[in-house]
N, C-alpha and C positions, 0 to 999 in steps of 0.2 A: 377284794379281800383286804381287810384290815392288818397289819400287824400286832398284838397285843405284846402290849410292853410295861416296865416297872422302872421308876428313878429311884437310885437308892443316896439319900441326900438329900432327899425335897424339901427338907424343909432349910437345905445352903441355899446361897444368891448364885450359884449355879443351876442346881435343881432346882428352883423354882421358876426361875428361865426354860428350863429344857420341858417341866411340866406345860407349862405356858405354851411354850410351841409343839408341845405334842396333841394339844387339847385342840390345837387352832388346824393340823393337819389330818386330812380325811383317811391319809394312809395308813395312820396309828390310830391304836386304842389304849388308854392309856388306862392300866390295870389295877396300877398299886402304884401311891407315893410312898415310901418306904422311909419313913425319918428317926430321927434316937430312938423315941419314944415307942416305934413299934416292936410289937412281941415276937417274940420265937415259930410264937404258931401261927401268927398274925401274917410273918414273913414267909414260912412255908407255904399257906391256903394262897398267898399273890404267886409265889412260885407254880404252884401246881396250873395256873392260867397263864401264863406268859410264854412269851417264843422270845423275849431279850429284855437283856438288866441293865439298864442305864446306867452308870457309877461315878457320881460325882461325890463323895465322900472322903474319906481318911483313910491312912493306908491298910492299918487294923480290920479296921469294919470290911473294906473292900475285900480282905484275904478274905474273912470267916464268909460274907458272902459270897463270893467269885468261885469257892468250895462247893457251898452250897447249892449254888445255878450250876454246873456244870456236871454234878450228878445227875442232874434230871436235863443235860443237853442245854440247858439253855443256853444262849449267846451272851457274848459280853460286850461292853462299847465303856470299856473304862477312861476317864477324863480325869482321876486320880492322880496327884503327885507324890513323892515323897517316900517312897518302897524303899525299902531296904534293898540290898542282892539277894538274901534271902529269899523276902518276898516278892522279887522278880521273878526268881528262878519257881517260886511256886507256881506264879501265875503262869511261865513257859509250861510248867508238867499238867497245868490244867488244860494249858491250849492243844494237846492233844486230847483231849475230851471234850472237847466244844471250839466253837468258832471265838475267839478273844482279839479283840483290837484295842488296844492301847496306843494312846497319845496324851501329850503333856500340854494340846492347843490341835484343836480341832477344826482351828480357823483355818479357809484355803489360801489366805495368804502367808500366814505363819509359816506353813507347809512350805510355801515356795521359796520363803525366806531360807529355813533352815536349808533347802538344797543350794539355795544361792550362795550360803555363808560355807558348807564345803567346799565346793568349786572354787569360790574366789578364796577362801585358805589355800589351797592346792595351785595357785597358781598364782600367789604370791608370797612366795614362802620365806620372805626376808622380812615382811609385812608385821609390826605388832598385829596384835589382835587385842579387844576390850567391850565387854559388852555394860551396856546399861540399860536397867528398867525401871519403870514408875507405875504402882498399880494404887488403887485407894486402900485409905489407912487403915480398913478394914481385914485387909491381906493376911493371912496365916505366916505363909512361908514366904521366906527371902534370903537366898535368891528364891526366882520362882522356879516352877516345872519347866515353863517356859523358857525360860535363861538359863537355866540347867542344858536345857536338849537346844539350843544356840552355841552353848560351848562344845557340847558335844559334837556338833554339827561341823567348828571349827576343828577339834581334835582329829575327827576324822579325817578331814581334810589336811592336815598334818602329823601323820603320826610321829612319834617321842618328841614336837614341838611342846614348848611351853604351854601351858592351860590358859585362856585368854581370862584376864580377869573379869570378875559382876561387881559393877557398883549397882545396889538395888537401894528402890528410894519409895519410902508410903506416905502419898497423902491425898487429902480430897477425895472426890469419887473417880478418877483415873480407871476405867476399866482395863486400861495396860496400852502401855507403851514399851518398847523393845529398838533398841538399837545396837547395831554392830558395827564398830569402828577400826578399820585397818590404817593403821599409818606406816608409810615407808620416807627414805630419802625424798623430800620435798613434794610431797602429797599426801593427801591422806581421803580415805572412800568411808560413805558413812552408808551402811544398810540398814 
């Protein structure tokens, strides 16, 4: 059994990656590239065939669709950054109406990273903290999502500690690099 599914963003250099690998896996079917340029109804008739809404777009578009799919059940797998609280807390009042996963890197080492940058926040709590990224010049936002949820990852790791600062830097095709640097009394650990 297939899953049928829809990228909304395909025609970003995310979604067109995630179309790419959905075409090449036997588990998916991929229903609807969903880009600017599609219509209202255009978007409903892919809605009405799909069991999940891929979302690598803008935070806008994301809300009005993530609305949208979750009337009719669909699932979410947003890869979106950049929400407001607002439209965080939107997307929490959706997530009781459908399955919603949200992350800002979807990569499983990012994942790990971000647990590593808690933990060792938390257990060196004299430690600076400072992050830096490099993504290609084409990058929207800066910081990224990513270096946003690395701070965060430190913050939690100490709470009412200082916010670690983001030097963010675009150039070349840099798919993303990510570093976290704690410096204390005569050392310093780079993640």
């Amino acid at each position: 059994m297939t899953i049928p599914l829809a990228v909304l963003g395909a025609d970003g250099r995310m979604g067109r990656e995630i179309c790419a690998l959905a075409r090449r896996d036997s588990r998916l079917s991929l229903a609807g590239e969903i880009r600017r340029e599609t219509s209202s109804v255009e978007f409903a008739r892919i809605l009405k065939g799909i069991r999940c809404l891929v979302d690598f777009s803008r935070p806008d578009a994301s809300i009005r669709a993530a609305s949208r799919a979750a009337s009719r059940n669909v699932r979410l797998v947003i890869g979106t950054t950049g929400f407001s609280p607002s439209q965080t807390a939107s997307l929490k009042r959706l997530s009781r109406r459908t399955a919603v996963l949200i992350s800002a890197n979807m990569s499983p080492g990012m994942n790990v990273l971000f647990d590593l940058a808690e933990r060792a926040a938390r257990a060196l709590p004299g430690f600076d903290a400072a992050i830096s990224e490099t993504h290609h010049r084409r990058k929207k936002d800066a910081p990224s999502g990513t270096a946003l949820s690395l701070a965060e990852s430190v913050r939690r790791g100490r709470p009412g500690g200082a916010p670690a600062p983001i030097v963010s830097l675009r150039a070349g095709d840099v798919p993303g690099d990510h570093e976290l640097l704690l410096a204390g009394p005569g050392e310093r650990i780079v993640l």
